[in-house]
Structure formats: C-alpha cells, structure tokens
C-alpha positions in Angstrom: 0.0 0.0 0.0 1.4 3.5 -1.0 2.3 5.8 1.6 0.0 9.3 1.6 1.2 12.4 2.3 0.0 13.5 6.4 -0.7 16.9 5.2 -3.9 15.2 3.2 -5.3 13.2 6.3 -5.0 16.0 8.5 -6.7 18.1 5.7 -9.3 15.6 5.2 -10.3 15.3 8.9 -9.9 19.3 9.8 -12.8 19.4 6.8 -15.1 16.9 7.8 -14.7 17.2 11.5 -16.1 20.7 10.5 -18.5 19.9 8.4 -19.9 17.6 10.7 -20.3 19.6 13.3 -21.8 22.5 11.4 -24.1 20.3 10.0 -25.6 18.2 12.8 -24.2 19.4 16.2 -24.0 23.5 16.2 -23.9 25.9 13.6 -20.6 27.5 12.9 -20.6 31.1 12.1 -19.0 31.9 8.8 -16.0 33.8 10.2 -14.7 30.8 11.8 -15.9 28.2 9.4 -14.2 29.8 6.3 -10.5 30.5 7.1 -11.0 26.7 8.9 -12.1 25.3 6.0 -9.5 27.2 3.7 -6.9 25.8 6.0 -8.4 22.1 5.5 -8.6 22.5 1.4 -5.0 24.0 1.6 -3.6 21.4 3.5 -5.0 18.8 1.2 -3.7 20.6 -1.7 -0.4 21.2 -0.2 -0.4 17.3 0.4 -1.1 16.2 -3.6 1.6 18.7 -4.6 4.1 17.3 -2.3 2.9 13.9 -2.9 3.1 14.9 -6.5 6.8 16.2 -6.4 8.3 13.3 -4.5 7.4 10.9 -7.3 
C-alpha cells in the first residue's frame, strides 16, 4: 500500500470534523468556518503537490 502524504489526512479530517459539526451538532458562524475550511482545502492541496513532487 502506497504511503500518503500526512498533510492530506489531517486536511481531510480538519474538513469533515467541521463539516460535521456544522451540520448536525452546532452551527458554525461563517468567520470561523471559512478561514477553517481554507486551512483544510489547503492542507489537502499542499499534500497532492508534495505527494506529486516526491514521485
């Protein structure tokens, strides 16, 4: 099994660990959820360009 980059699980969880709570425990308000979320997307992205590089 091929080894992922850490940046995109802890993008991945940041995002829906978010989500989820937004959704079905207590809605965020949109000046935290945003930059949180940007964080979560860049992570993930940051992750597939590294992972991309190292190949």
């Amino acid at each position: 099994m091929r080894e992922r980059n850490i940046f995109i699980y802890i993008g991945i969880v940041i995002y829906i660990i978010m989500s989820g709570i937004d959704r079905f425990v207590y809605h965020i308000p949109n000046m935290i959820y945003i930059p949180i979320a940007i964080l979560g997307i860049a992570l993930i992205l940051i992750g597939f360009f590294k992972d991309k590089k190292d190949k």
